[in-house]
C-alpha positions as CSV (number, residue, x, y, z in Angstrom):
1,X,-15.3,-50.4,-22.4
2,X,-11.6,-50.4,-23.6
3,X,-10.2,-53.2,-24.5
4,X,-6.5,-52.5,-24.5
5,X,-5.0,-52.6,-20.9
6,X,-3.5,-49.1,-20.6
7,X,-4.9,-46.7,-17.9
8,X,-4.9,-43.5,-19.9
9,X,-8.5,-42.1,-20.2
10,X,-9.5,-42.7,-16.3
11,X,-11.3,-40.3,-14.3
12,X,-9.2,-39.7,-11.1
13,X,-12.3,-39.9,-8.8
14,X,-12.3,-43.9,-10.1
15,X,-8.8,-44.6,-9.6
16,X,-10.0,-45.6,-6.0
17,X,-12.3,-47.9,-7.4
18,X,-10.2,-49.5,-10.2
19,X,-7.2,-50.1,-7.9
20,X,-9.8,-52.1,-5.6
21,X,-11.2,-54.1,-8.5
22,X,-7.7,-54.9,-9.7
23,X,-6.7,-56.2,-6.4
24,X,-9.5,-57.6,-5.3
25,X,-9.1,-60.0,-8.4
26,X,-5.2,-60.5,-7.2
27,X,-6.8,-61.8,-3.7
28,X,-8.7,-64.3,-4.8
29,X,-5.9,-65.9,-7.4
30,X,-4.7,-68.0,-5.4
31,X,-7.4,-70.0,-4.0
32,X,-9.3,-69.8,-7.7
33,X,-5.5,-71.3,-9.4
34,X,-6.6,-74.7,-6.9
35,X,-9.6,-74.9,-8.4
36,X,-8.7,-74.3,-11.3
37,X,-6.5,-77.4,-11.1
38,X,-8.5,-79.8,-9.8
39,X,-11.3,-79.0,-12.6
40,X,-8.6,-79.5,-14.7
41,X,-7.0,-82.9,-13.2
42,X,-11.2,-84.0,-13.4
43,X,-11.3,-84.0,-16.6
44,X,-7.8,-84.2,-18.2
45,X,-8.0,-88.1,-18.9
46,X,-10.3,-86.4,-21.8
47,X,-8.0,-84.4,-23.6
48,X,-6.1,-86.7,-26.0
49,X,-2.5,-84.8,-26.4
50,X,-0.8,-84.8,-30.1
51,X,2.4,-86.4,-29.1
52,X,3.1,-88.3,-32.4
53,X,6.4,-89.2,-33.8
54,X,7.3,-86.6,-36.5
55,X,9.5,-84.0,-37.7
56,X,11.0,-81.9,-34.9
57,X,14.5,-81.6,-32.8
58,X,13.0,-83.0,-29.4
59,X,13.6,-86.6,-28.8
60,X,10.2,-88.7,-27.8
61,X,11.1,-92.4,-27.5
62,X,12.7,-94.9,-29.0
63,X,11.4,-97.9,-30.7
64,X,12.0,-101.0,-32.5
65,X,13.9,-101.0,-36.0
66,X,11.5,-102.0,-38.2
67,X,12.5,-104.3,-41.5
68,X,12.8,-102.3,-44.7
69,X,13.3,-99.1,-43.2
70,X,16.9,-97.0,-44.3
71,X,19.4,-98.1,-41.8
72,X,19.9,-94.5,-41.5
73,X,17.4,-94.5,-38.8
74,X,19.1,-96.7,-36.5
75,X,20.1,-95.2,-33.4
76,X,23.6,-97.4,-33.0
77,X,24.3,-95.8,-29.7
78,X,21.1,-97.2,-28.2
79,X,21.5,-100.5,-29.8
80,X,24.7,-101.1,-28.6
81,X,23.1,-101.9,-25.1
82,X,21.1,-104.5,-26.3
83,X,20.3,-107.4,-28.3
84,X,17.6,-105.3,-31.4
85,X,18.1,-101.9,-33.4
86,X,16.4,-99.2,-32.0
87,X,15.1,-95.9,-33.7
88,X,15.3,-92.9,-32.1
89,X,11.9,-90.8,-33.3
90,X,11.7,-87.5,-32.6
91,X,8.3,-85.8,-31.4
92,X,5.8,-83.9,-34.0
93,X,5.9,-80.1,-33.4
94,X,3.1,-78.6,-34.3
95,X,2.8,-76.0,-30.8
96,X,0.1,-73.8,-31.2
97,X,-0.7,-70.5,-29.7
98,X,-4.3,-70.2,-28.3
99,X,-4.8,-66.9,-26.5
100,X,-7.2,-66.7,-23.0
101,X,-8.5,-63.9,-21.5
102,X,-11.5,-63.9,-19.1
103,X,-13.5,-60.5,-18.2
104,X,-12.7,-58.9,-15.5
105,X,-15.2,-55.7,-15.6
106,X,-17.4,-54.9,-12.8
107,X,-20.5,-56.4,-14.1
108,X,-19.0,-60.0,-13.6
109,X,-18.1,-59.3,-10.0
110,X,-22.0,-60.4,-9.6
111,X,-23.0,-63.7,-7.7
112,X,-26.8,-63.8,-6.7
113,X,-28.2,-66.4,-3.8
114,X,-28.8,-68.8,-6.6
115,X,-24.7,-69.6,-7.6
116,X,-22.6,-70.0,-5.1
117,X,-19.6,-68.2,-7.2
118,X,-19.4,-64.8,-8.8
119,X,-19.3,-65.0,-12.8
120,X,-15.8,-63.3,-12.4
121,X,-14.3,-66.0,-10.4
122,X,-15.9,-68.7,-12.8
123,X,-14.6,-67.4,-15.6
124,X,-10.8,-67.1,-14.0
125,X,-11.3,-70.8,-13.1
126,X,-12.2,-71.3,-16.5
127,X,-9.2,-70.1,-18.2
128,X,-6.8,-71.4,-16.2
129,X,-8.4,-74.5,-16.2
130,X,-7.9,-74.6,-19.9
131,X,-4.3,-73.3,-19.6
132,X,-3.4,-76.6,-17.4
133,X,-5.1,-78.8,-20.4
134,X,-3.2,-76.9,-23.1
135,X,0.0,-77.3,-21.0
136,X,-0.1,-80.8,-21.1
137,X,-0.5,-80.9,-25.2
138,X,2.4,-78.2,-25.3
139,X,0.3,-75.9,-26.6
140,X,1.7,-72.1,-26.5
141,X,-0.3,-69.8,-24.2
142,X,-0.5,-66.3,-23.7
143,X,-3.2,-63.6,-22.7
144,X,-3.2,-61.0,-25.3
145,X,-1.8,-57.4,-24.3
146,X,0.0,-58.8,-21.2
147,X,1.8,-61.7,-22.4
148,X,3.9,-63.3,-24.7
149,X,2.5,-67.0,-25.9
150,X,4.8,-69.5,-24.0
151,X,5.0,-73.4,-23.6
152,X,5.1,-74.3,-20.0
153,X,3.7,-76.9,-17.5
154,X,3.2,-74.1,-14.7
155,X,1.4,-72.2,-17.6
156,X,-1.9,-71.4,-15.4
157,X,0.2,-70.4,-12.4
158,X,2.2,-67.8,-14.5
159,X,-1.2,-66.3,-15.9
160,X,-2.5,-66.1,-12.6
161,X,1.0,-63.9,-12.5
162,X,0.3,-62.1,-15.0
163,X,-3.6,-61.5,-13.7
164,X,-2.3,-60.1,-10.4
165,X,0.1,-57.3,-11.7
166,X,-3.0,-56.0,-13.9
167,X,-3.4,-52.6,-13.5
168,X,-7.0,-52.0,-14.8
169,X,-9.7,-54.8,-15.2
170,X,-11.5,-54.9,-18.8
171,X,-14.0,-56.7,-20.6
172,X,-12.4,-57.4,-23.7
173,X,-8.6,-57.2,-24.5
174,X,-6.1,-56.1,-26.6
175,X,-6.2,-57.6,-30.0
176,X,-2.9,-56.3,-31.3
177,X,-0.9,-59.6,-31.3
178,X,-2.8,-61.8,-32.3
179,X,-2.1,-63.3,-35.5
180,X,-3.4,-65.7,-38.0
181,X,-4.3,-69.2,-37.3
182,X,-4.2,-69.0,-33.7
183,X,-7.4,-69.4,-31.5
184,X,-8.7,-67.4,-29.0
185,X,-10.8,-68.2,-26.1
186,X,-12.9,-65.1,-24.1
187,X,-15.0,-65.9,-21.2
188,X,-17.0,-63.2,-20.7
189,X,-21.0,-62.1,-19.9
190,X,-21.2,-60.1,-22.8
191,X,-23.2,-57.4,-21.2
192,X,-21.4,-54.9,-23.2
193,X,-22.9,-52.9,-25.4
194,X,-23.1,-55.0,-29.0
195,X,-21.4,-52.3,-31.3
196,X,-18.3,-52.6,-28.4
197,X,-18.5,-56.6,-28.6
198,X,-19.0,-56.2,-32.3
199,X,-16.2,-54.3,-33.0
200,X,-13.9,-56.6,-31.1
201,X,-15.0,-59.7,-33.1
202,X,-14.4,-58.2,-36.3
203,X,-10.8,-56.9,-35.6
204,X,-10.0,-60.4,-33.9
205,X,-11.6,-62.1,-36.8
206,X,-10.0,-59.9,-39.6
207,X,-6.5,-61.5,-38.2
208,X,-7.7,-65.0,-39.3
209,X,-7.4,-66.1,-35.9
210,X,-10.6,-68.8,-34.9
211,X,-12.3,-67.7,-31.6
212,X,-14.4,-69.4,-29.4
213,X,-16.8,-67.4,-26.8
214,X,-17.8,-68.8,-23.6
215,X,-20.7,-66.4,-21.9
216,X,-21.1,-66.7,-18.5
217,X,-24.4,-65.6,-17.2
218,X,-25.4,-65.8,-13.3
219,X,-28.4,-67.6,-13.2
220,X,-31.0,-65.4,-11.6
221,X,-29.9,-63.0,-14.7
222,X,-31.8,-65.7,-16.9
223,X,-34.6,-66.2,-14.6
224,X,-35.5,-62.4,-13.2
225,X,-37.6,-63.7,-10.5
226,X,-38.2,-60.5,-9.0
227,X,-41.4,-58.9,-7.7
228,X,-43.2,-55.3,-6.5
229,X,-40.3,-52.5,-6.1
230,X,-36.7,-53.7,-7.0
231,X,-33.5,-50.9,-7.0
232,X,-31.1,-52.6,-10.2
233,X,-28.0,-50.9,-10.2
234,X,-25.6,-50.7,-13.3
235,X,-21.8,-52.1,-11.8
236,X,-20.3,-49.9,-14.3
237,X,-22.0,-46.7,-14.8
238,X,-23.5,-46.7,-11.1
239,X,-26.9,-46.1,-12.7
240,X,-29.5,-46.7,-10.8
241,X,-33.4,-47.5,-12.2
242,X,-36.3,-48.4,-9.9
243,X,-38.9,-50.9,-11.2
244,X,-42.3,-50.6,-9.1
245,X,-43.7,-54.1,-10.5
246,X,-40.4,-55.8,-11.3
247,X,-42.6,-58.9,-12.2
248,X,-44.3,-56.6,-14.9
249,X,-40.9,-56.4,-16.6
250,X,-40.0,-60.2,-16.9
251,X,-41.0,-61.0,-20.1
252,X,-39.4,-57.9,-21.9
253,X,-36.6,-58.9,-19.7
254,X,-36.8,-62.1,-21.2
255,X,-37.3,-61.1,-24.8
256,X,-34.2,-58.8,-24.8
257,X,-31.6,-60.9,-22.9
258,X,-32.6,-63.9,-25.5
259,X,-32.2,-60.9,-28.7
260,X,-28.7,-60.1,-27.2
261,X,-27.9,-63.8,-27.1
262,X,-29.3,-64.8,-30.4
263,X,-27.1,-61.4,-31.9
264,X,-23.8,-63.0,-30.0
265,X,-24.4,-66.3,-31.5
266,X,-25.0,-65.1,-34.7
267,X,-22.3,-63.1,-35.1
268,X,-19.8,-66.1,-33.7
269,X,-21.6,-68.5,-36.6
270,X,-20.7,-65.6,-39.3
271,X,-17.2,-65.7,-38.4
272,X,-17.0,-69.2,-37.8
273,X,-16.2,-69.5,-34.4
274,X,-17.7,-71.4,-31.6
275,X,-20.2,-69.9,-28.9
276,X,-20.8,-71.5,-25.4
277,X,-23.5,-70.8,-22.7
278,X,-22.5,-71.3,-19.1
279,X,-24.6,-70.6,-16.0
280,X,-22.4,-70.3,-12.3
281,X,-25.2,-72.7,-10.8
282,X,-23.7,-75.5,-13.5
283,X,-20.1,-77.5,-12.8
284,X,-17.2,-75.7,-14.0
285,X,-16.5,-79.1,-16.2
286,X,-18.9,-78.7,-18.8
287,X,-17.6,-76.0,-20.9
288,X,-14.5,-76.9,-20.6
289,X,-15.6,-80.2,-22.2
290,X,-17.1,-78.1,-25.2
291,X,-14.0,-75.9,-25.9
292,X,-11.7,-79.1,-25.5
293,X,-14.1,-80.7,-28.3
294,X,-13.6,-77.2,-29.7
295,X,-10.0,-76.9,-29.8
296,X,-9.1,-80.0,-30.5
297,X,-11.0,-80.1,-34.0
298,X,-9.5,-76.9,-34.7
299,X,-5.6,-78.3,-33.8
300,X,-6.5,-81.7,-35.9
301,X,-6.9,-79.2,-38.8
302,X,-3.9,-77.6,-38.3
303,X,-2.0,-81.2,-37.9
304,X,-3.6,-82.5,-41.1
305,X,-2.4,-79.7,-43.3
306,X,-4.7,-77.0,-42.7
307,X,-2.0,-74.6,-41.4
């Protein structure tokens, strides 16, 4: 899988295919950008902002003078309409830049009778879900190899922007600007091969950026509740394999989706990042509720004098 967001490299014979994938995805934007916002407006009253008084150039509010403070900090102007001294504080700026990207490969273009959403779809909700939440706290926001990070209320509407224009779909993107102390957040199934997702951890992790993965798994892929002769297809490779007694092969399905899982997890603890599980038949609220309790103790590091 490449995981910048260039086209060079592809056969001609899948151009057809890609240039479906990649608008297919720019269809369904604009109904998953709604959804996305009212996930986000469910559970917003949850995500405590860092607006503080502090050092900055934007003015916050003004308040009361206070006795003993420098008279310097009297904003006379503002006083003049009234009877008390007022201060002028200006707000903290502490803007950080979390990066988003959800996969958009074939394999999450899946949605079995059990979800009533394809793992691609949940995972666009997801991000822009979170981009709305980080909006709000003035976070800066970007999707790495397409965009710069920005601070911007319509932030979710201008990566679904940015989502539509993309050329070529991937699994994993580009990790060339991303830089130290900034988190990132990739919503994926990780049904990559592990060297691929591997490799991508370490070079995001080498920056001394924090990441946070968010695996997205339809849920008949957890319980293979097939039986006699079952046709799987790979979405990618178009390889086909033909079980005779699918129910034969449940528990070494079992067995080896839990090994890839445990190897995820295990290399997110060894970096120190955060790993979530997140099933399509499950609300769209819940990990979003871990990555905001995510997130946020990683900002209140930064605003204590970690950064």
């Amino acid at each position: 899988m490449d995981s910048g967001n260039n086209t060079a490299g592809i056969d001609q014979a899948t151009w057809p295919n890609v240039i479906g994938e990649a608008r297919s995805v720019a269809d369904a934007l604009p109904d998953l950008l709604v959804e996305a916002s009212h996930v986000a407006s469910s559970i917003i009253a949850g995500w405590h902002g860092r607006r503080r008084a502090g050092p900055g150039e934007s003015f916050w509010q003004f308040r009361p003078f206070n006795m003993g403070e420098p008279a310097k900090r009297i904003d006379w102007r503002r006083s003049a309409r009234d009877d008390h001294l007022y201060v002028r504080e200006r707000e903290w700026e502490a803007a950080h830049t979390v990066w988003l990207w959800s996969d958009l490969s074939s394999s999450m273009v899946f949605r079995s009778r059990l979800a009533e959403v394809t793992k691609r779809d949940r995972a666009i909700v997801l991000m822009l879900a979170l981009a709305d939440m980080l909006a709000e706290t003035g976070e800066r926001i970007g999707l790495p190899g397409l965009t710069r990070p920005f601070s911007d209320r319509r932030a979710a509407e201008r990566l679904a922007d940015a989502l539509a224009h993309l050329s070529k779909p991937v699994a994993l993107p580009d990790t060339m600007s991303i830089k130290r102390f900034a988190d990132v957040v990739l919503v994926s199934d990780f049904l990559d091969p592990m060297d691929e997702i591997a490799e991508w951890i370490a070079r995001v992790a080498s920056t001394g950026a924090r990441g946070h993965l968010v695996q997205v798994l339809d849920p008949i892929e957890e319980t293979f509740p097939f039986d006699g002769r079952i046709e799987f297809t790979d979405p990618e490779k178009g390889i086909r394999l033909t079980a005779g007694r699918a129910e034969n092969w449940r528990e070494d399905y079992h067995n080896r989706l839990e090994a890839h899982r445990a190897e995820i997890r295990d290399m997110a603890r060894r970096a120190g990042w955060t790993y979530v599980l997140h099933h399509t038949d499950r609300p769209a609220s819940e990990p979003l509720l871990v990555l905001h309790s995510a997130l946020s103790g990683a900002l209140d590091v930064m605003q204590k004098g970690g950064v």
